[in-house]
C-alpha positions as CSV (number, residue, x, y, z in Angstrom):
1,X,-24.0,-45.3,-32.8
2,X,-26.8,-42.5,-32.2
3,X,-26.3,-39.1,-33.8
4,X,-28.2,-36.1,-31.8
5,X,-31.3,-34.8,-33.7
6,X,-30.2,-30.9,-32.5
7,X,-27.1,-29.2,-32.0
8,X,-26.4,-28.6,-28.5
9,X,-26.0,-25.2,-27.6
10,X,-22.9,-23.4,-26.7
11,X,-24.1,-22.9,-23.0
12,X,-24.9,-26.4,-22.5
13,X,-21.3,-27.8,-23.5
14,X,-19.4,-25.3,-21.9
15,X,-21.5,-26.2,-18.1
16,X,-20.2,-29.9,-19.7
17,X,-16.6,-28.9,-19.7
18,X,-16.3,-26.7,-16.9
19,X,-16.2,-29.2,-14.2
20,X,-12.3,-30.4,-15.2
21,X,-11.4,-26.8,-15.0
22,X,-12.2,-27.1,-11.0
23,X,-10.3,-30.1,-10.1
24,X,-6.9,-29.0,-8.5
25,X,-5.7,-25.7,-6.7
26,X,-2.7,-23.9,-7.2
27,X,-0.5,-24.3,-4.6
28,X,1.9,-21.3,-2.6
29,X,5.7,-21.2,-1.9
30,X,7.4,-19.1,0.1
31,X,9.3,-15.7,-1.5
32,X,12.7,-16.3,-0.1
33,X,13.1,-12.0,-0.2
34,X,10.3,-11.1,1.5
35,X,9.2,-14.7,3.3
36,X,5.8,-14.3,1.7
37,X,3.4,-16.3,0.0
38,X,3.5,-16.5,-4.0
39,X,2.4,-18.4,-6.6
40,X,5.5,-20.6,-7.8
41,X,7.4,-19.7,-10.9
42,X,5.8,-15.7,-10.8
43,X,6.9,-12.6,-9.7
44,X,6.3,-11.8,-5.9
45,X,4.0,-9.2,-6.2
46,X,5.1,-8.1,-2.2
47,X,8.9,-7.1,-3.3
48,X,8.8,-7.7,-7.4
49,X,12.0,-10.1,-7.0
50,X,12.1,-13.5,-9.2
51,X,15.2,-15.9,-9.0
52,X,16.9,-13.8,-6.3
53,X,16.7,-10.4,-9.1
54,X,14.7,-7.6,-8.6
55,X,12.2,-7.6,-11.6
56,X,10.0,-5.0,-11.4
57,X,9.8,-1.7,-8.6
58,X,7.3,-1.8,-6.3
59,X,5.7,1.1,-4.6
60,X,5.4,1.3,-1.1
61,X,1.8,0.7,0.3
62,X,1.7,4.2,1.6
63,X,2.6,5.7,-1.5
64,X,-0.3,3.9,-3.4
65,X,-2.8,5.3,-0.8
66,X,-2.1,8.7,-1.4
């Protein structure tokens, strides 16, 4: 079987291997607090619940603009 004559550089294998890295995307379920989108088995980052448990406090949006 060949060898290569020259190392291939780390730029050229990584463009090699990125191509798996795009195959599939994530999919969304539905927050049963707030009945928004999330990413499944995460936090909701709308109300901070997870598992029916409030996690985390979230501020209200008007408190984050000021």
């Amino acid at each position: 079987m060949p060898n290569p004559k020259r190392k291939h550089s780390k730029a050229r294998r990584d463009k090699r291997r990125s191509s798996n890295s795009k195959l599939c995307v994530s999919s969304l379920s539905i927050c049963p607090q707030c009945k928004k989108p999330r990413m499944p088995h995460k936090i909701c980052p709308h109300c901070g619940y997870y598992n029916g448990k409030p996690v985390i406090a979230i501020e209200a949006a008007e408190e984050k603009k000021k």
